[in-house]
C-alpha positions in Angstrom: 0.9 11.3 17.2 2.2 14.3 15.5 -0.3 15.5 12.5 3.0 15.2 10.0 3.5 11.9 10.6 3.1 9.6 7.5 1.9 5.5 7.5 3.5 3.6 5.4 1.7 0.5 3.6 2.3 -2.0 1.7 -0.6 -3.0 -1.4 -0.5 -6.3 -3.6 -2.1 -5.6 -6.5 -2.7 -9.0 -8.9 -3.4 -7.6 -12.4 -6.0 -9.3 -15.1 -4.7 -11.2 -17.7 -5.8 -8.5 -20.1 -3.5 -5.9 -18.3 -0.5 -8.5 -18.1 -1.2 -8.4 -21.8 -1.5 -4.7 -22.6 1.9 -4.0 -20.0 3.6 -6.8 -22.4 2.8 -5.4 -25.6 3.4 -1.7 -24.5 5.7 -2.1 -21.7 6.1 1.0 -19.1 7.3 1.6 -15.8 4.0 1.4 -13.9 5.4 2.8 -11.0 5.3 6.2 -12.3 2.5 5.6 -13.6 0.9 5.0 -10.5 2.8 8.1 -8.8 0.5 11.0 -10.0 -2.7 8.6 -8.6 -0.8 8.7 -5.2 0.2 12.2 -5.2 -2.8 13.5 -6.1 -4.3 11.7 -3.2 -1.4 13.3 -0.4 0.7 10.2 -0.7 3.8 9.0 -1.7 5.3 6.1 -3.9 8.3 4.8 -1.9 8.5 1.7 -4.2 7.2 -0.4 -6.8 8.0 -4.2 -7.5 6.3 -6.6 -9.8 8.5 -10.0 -9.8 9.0 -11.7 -12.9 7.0 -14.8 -12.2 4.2 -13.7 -10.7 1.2 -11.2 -11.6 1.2 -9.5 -8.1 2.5 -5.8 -7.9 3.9 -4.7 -4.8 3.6 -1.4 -4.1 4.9 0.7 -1.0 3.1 4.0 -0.1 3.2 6.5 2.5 0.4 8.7 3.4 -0.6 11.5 6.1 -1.2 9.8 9.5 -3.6 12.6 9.6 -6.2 10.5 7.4 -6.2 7.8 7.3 -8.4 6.9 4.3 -5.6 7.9 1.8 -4.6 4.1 0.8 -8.3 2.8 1.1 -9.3 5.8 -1.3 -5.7 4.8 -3.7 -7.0 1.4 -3.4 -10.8 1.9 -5.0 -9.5 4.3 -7.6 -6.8 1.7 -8.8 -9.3 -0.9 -8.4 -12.3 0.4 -10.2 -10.0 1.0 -13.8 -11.0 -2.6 -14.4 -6.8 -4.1 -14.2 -6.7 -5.6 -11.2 -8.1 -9.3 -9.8 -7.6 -8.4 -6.3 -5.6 -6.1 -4.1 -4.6 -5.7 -0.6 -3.6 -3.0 2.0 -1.6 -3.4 4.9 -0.6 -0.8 7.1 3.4 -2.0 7.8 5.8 -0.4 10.8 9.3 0.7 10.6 11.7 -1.2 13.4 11.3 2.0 15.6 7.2 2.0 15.4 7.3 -1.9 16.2 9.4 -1.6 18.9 6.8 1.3 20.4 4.1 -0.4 19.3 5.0 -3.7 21.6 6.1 -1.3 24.6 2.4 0.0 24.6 1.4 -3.2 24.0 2.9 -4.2 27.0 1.2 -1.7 29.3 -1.9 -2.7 28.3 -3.4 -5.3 31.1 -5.4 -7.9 29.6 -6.7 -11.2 30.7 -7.2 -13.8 28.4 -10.6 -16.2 28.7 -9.2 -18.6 31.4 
């Protein structure tokens, strides 16, 4: 893997009812909000959705492939403020990476328990 090469990830964020509060009486756009925390860690915000019914941001990132503790280290730092219930990372491919990814997979011999 080429040391330029970014992961992309999707978080879900579910914010506190306090914060729900505080974004409804001072509403912002909390993506770029959020875009300096990224930066500053070596990422990038690719998007930010928060649909209307439900408390749970999502949030797509991409960070150096080169460490990969940049959305773990985004994640704690967003966490710790005290505004979110939970959140989760997941590491997600692009069509191309899948389509390596299962042609690897695939060379790989492996026996299940019989």
């Amino acid at each position: 893997m080429e040391d330029d090469h970014v992961l992309r990830y999707l978080t879900q964020v579910r914010l506190t009812p306090p914060a729900l509060a505080a974004f409804m009486k001072e509403p912002t756009d909390r993506g770029e909000a959020l875009r300096p925390l990224i930066e500053r860690s070596g990422g990038k915000l690719i998007e930010y959705y928060l649909p209307p019914e439900d408390c749970t941001a999502y949030v797509i990132i991409e960070a150096p492939a080169a460490d990969g503790n940049d959305a773990a280290t985004l994640a704690i730092a967003a966490g710790g403020a005290g505004e979110l219930i939970t959140w989760q990372i997941s590491r997600i491919l692009t069509s191309a990476e899948l389509v390596d990814t299962m042609k690897e997979a695939a060379a790989i011999a492996y026996a299940p328990p019989s």
